[in-house]
N, C-alpha and C positions, 0 to 999 in steps of 0.2 A: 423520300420517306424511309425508303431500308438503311441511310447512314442514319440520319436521325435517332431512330430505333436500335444501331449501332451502337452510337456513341453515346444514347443512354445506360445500354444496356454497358458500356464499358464502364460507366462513369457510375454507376452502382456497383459494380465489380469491383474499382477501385476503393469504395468508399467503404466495403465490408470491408478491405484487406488494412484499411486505419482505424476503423474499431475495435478488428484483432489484435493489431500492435499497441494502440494505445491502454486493453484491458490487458496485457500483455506484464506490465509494469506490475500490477497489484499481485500477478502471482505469483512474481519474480520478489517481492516484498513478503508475500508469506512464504516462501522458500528459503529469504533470507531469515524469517525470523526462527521457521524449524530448526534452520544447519546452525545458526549462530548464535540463538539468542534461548536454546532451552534452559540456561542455565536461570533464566527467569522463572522456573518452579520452584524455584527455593523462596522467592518473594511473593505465593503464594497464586501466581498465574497458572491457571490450569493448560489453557493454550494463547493460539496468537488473538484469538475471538475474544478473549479475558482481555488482552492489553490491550485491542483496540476499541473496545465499548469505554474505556477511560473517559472517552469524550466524545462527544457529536461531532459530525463533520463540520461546523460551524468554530467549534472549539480546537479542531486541526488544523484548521486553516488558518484562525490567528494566529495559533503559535509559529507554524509557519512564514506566514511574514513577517513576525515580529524577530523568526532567526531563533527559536527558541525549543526547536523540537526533540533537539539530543539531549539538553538541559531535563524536559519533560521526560523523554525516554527514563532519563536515567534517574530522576523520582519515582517512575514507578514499576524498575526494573534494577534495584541496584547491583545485585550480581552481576548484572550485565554490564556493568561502565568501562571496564576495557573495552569489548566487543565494541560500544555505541561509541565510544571515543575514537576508535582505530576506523569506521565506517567510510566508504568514498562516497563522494558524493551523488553518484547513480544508487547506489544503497541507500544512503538517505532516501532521494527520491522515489524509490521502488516502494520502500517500509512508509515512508508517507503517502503514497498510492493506495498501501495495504491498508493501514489503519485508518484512511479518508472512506475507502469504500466500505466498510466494515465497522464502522463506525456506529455508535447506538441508537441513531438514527439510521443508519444507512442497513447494506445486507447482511444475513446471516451467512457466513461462510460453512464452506458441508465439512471441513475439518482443517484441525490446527489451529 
């Protein structure tokens, strides 16, 4: 019974520590969007909460599979189309995390 109770208790321990990493991405996404992409006030985005209510998460995720999210990005952020164009693809990933979570369905972020 005490390994049991052991290996539960490990196996919840572990299973916080991939929740962590995995919401890990979307703040690494608004981070990216603070340091790189403020140049997005000039096309009238107040912050990264502005750019990401553009679409539901429903409507992120198409564009995502369809390969189409730096194209979007850069609709509605055109000051920013160096930045979105020079992006690696963990940066994609992370800003698509952001604005999937943050989304106008999804949560309100406490800032940026």
């Amino acid at each position: 019974m005490k390994k049991m109770t052991s290996l539960l208790l490990a196996a919840l321990f572990a299973g916080s520590l991939f929740t962590t990493a995995a919401m890990a991405d979307a703040s690494k996404g608004q981070r990216f969007y603070l340091k790189k992409l403020k140049i997005c006030k000039k096309d009238g985005l107040k912050n990264g909460a502005v750019f990401a209510i553009k679409h539901d998460r429903r409507g992120w995720q198409s564009l995502k599979e369809d390969g189409k999210l730096q194209q979007e990005w850069i609709k509605i952020c055109p000051h920013g189309e160096k930045k979105i164009k020079k992006m690696r693809e963990k940066d994609i990933k992370n800003l698509y995390d952001f604005v999937w979570k943050y989304a106008s369905d999804g949560e309100t972020p406490t800032c940026g």
